[in-house]
Biopython code that builds the backbone (N, CA, C, O; Angstrom):
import numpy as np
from Bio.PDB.StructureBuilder import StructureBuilder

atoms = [
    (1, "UNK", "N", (-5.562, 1.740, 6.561)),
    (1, "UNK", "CA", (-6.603, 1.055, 5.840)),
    (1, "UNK", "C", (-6.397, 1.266, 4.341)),
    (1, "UNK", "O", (-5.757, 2.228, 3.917)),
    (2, "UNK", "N", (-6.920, 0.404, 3.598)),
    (2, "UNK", "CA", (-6.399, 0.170, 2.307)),
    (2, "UNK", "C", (-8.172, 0.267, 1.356)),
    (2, "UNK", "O", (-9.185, -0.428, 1.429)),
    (3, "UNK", "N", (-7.788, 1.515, 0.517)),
    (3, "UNK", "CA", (-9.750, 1.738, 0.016)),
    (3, "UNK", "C", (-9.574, 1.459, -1.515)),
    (3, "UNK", "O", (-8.482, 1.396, -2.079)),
    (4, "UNK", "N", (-10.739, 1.308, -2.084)),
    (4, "UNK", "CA", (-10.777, 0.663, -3.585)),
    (4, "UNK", "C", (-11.912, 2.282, -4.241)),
    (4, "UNK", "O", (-13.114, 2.328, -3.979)),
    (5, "UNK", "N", (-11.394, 3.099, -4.835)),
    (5, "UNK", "CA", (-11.862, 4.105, -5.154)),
    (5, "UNK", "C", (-12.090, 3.910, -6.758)),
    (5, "UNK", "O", (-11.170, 3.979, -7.573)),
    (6, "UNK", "N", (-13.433, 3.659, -7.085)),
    (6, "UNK", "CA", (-14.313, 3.340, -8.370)),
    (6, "UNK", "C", (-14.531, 4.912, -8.750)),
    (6, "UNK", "O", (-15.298, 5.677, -8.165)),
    (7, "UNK", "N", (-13.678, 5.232, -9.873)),
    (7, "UNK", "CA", (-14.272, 6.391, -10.521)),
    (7, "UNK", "C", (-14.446, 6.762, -12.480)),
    (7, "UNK", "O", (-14.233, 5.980, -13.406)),
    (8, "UNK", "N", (-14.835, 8.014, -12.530)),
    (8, "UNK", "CA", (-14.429, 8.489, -14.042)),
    (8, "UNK", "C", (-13.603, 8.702, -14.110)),
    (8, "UNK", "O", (-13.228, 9.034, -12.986)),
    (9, "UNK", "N", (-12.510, 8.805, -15.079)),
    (9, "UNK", "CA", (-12.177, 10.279, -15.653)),
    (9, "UNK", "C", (-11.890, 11.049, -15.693)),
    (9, "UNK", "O", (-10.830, 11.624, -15.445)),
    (10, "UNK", "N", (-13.516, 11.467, -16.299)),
    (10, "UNK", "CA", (-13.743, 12.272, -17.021)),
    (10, "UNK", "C", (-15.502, 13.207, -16.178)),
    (10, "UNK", "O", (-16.637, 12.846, -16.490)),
    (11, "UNK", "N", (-15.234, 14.242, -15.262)),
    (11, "UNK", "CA", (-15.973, 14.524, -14.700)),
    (11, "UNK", "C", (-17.475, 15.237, -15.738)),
    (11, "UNK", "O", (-18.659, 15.309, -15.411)),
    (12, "UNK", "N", (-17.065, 15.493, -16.506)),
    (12, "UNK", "CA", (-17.997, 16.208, -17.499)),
    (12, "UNK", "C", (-18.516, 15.436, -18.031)),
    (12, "UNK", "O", (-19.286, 16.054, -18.766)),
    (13, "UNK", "N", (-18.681, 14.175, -18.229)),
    (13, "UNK", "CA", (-19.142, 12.880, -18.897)),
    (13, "UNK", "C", (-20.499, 12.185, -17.792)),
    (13, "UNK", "O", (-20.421, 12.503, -16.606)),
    (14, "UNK", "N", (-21.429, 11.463, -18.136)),
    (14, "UNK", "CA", (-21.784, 10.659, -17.560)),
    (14, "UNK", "C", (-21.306, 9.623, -17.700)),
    (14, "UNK", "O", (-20.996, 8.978, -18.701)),
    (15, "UNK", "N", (-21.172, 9.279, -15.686)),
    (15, "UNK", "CA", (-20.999, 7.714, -15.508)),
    (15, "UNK", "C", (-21.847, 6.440, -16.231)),
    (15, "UNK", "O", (-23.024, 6.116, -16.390)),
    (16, "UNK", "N", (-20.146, 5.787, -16.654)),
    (16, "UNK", "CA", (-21.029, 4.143, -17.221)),
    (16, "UNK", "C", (-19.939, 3.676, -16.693)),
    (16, "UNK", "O", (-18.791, 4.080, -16.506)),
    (17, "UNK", "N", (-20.778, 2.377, -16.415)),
    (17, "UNK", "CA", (-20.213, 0.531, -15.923)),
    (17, "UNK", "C", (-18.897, 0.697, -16.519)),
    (17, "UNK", "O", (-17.802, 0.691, -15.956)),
    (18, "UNK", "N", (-19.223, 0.868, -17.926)),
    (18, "UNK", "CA", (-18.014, 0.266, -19.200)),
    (18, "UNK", "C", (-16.899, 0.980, -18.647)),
    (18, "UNK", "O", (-15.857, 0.373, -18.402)),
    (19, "UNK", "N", (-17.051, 2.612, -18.354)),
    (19, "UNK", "CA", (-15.789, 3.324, -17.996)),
    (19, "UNK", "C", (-15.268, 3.385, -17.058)),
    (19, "UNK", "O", (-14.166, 3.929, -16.983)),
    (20, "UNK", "N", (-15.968, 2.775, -15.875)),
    (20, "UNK", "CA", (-15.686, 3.138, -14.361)),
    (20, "UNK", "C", (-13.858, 2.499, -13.956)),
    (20, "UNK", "O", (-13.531, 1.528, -14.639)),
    (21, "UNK", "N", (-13.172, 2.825, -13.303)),
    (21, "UNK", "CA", (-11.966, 2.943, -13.291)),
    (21, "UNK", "C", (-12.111, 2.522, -11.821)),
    (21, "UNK", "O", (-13.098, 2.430, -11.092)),
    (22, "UNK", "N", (-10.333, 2.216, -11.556)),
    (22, "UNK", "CA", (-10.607, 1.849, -10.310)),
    (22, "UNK", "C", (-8.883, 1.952, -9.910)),
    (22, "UNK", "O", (-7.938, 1.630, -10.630)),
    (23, "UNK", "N", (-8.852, 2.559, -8.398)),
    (23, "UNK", "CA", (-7.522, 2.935, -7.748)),
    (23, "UNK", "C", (-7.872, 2.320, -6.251)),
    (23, "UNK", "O", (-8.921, 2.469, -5.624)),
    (24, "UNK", "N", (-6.554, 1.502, -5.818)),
    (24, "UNK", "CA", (-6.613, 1.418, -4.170)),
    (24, "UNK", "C", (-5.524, 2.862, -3.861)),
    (24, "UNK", "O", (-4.675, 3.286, -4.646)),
    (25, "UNK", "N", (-5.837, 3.385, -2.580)),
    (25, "UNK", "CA", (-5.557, 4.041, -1.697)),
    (25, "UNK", "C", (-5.267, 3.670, -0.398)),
    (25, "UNK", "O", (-5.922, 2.795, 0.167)),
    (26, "UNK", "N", (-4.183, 4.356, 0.225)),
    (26, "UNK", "CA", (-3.998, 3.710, 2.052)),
    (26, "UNK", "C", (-4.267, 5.481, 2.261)),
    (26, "UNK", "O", (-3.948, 6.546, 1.734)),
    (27, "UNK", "N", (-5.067, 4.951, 3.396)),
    (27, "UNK", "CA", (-5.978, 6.335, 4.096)),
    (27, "UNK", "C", (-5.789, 5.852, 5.923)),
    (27, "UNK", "O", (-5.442, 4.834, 6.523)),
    (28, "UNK", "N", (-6.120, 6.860, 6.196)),
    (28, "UNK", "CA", (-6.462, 6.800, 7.839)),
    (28, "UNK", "C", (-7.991, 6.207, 7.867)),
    (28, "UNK", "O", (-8.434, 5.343, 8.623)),
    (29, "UNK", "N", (-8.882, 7.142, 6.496)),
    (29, "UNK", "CA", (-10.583, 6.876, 7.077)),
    (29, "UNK", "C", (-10.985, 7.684, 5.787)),
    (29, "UNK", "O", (-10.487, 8.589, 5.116)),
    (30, "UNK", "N", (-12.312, 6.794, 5.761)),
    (30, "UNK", "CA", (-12.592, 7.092, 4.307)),
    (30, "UNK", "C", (-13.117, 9.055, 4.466)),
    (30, "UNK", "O", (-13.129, 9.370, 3.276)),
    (31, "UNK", "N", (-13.269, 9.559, 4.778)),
    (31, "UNK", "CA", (-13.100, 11.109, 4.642)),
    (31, "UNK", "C", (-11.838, 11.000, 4.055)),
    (31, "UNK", "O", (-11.830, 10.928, 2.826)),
    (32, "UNK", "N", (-10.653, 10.967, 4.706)),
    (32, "UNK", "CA", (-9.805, 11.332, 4.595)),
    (32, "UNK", "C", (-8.925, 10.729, 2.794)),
    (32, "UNK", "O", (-8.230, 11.437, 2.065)),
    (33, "UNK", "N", (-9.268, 9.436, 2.599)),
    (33, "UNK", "CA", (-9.449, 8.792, 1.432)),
    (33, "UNK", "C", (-10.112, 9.700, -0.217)),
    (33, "UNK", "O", (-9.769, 9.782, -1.396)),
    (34, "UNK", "N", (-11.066, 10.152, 0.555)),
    (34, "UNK", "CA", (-11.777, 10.946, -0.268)),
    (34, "UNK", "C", (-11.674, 12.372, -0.564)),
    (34, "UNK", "O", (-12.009, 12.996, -1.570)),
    (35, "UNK", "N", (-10.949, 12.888, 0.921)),
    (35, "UNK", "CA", (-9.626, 14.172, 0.513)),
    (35, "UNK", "C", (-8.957, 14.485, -0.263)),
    (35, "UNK", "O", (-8.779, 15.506, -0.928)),
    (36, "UNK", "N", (-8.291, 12.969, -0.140)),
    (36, "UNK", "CA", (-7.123, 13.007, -0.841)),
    (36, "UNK", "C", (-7.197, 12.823, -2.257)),
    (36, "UNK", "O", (-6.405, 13.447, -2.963)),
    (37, "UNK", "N", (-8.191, 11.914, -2.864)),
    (37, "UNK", "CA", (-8.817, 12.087, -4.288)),
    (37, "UNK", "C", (-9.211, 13.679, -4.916)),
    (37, "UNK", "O", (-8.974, 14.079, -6.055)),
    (38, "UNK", "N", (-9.613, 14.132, -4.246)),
    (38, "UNK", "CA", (-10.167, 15.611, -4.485)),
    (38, "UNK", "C", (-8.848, 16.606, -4.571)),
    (38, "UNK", "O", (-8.659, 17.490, -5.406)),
    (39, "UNK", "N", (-8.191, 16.307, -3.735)),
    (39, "UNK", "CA", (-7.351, 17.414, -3.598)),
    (39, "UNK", "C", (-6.243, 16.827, -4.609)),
    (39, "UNK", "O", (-5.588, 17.827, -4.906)),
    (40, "UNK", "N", (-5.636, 15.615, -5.361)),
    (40, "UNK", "CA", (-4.970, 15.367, -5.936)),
    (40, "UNK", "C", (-5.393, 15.011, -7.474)),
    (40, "UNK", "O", (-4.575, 14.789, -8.367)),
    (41, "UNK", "N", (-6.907, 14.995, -7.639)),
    (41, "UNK", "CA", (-7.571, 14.273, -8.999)),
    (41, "UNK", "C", (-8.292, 15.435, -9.675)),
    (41, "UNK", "O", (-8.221, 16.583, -9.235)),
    (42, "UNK", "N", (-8.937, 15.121, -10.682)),
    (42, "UNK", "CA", (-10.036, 15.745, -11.209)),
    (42, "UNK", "C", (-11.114, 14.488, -11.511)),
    (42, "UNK", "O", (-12.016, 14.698, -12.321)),
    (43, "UNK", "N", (-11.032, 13.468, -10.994)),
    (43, "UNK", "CA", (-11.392, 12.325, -11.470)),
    (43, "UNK", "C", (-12.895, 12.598, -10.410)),
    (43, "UNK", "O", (-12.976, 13.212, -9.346)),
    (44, "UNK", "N", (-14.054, 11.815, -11.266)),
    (44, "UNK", "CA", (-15.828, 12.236, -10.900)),
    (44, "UNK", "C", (-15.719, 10.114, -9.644)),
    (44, "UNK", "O", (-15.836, 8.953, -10.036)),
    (45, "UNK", "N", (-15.502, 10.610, -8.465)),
    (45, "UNK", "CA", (-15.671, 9.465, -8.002)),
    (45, "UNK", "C", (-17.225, 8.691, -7.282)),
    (45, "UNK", "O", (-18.053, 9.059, -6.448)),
    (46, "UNK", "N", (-17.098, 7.866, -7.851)),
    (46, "UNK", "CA", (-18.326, 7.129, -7.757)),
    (46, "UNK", "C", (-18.628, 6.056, -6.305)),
    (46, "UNK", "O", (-19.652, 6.021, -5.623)),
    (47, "UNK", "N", (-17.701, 5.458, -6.182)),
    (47, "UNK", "CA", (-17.818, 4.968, -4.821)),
    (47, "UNK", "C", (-16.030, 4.644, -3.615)),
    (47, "UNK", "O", (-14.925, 4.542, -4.148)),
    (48, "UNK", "N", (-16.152, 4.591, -2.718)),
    (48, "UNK", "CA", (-15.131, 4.602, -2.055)),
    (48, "UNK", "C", (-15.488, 3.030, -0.887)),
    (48, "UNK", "O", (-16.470, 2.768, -0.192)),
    (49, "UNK", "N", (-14.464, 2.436, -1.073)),
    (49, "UNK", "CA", (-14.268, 1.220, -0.946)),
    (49, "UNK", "C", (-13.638, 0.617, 0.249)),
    (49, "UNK", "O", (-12.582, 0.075, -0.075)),
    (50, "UNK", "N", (-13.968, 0.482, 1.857)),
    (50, "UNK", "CA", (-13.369, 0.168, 2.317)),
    (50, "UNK", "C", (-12.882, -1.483, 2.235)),
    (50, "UNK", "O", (-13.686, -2.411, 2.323)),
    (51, "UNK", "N", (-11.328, -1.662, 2.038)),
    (51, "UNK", "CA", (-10.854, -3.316, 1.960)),
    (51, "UNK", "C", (-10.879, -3.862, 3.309)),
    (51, "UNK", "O", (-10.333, -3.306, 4.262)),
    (52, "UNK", "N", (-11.697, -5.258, 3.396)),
    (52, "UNK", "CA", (-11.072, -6.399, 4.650)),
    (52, "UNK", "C", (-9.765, -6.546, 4.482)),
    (52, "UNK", "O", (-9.158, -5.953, 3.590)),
    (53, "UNK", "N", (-9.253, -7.282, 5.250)),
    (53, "UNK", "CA", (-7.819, -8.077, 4.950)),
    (53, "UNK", "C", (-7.666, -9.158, 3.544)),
    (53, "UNK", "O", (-6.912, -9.314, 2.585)),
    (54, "UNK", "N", (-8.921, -9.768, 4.135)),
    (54, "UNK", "CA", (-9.239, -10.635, 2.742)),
    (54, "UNK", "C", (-9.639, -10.114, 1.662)),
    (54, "UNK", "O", (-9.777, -10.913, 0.736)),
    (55, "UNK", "N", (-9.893, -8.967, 1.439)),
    (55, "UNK", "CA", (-10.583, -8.580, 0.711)),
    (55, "UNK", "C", (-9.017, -7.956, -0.325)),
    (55, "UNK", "O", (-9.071, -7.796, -1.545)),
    (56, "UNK", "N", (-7.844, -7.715, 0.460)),
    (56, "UNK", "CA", (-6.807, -6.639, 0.135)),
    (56, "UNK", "C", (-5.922, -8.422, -0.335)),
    (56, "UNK", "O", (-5.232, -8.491, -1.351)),
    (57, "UNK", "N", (-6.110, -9.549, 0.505)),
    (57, "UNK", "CA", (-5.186, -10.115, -0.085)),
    (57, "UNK", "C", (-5.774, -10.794, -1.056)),
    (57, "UNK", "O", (-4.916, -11.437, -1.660)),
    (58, "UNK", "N", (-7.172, -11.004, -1.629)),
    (58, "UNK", "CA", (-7.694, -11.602, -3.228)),
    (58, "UNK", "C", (-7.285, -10.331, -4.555)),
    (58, "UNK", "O", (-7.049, -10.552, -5.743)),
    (59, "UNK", "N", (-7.317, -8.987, -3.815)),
    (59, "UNK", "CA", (-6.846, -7.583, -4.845)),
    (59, "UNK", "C", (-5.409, -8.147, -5.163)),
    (59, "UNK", "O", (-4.948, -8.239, -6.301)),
    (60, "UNK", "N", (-4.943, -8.411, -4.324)),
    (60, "UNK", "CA", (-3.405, -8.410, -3.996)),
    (60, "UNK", "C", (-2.442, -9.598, -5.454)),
    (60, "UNK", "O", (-1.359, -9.417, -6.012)),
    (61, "UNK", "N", (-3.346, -10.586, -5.587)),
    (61, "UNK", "CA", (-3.702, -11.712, -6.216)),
    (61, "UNK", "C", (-3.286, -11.825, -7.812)),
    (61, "UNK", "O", (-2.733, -12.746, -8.413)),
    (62, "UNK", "N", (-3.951, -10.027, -8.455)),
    (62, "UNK", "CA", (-3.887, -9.823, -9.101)),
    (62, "UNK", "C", (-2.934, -8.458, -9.662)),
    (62, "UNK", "O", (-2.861, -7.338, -9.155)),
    (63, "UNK", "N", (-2.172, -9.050, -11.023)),
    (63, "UNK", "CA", (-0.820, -8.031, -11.481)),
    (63, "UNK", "C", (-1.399, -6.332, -11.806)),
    (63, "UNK", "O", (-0.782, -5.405, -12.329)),
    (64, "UNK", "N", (-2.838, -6.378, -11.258)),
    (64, "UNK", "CA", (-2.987, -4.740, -11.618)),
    (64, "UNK", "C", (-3.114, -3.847, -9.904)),
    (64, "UNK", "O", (-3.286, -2.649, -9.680)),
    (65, "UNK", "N", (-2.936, -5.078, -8.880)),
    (65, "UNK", "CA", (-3.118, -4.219, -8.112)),
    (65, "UNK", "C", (-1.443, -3.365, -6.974)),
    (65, "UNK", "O", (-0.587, -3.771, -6.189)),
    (66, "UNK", "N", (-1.806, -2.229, -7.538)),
    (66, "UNK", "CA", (-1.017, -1.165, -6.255)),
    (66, "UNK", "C", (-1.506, -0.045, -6.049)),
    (66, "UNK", "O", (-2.400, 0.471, -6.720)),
    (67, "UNK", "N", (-0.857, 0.510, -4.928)),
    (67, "UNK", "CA", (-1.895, 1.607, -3.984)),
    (67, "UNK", "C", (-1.183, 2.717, -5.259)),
    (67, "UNK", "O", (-0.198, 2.570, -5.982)),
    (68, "UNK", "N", (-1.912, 3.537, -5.164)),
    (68, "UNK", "CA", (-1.624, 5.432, -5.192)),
    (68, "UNK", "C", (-1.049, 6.004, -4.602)),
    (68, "UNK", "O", (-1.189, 5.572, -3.458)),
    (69, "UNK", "N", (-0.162, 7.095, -4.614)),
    (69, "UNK", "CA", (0.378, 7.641, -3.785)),
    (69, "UNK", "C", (0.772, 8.892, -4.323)),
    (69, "UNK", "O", (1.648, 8.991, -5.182)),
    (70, "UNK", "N", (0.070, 9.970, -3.781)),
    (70, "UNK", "CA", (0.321, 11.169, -4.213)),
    (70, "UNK", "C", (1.078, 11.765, -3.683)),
    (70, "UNK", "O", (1.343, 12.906, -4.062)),
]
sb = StructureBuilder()
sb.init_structure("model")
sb.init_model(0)
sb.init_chain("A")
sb.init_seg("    ")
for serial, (resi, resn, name, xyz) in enumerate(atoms, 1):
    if name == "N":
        sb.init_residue(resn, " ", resi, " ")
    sb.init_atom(name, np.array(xyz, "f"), 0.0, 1.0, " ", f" {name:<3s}", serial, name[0])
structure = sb.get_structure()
């Protein structure tokens, strides 16, 4: 599965709209998605994103999207 992980940063900061950032991930399941952010980031994550198919091929669409891979 392919997740859209909306975060900061900058964990010491409060979250805004303006800064929110954004990474896809391939996970087994969003726990595990959200593991792997933690255990590889310092980044303050705000929401975790599971993608449809459609949803991965309109991301897909565009020249900013590729997965992470730690």
């Amino acid at each position: 599965m392919i997740f859209k992980v909306y975060y900061q940063e900058h964990p010491e900061r409060n979250p805004k709209r303006e800064t929110t950032q954004s990474l896809y991930l391939e996970a087994e399941s969003l726990p595990q998605a959200r593991e792997l952010i933690e255990e590889n980031t310092q980044y303050n994550v705000e929401y975790i994103e599971e993608l449809s198919d459609k949803a991965v091929t309109y991301e897909k669409a565009y020249p900013h999207f590729e997965i992470t891979t730690f």
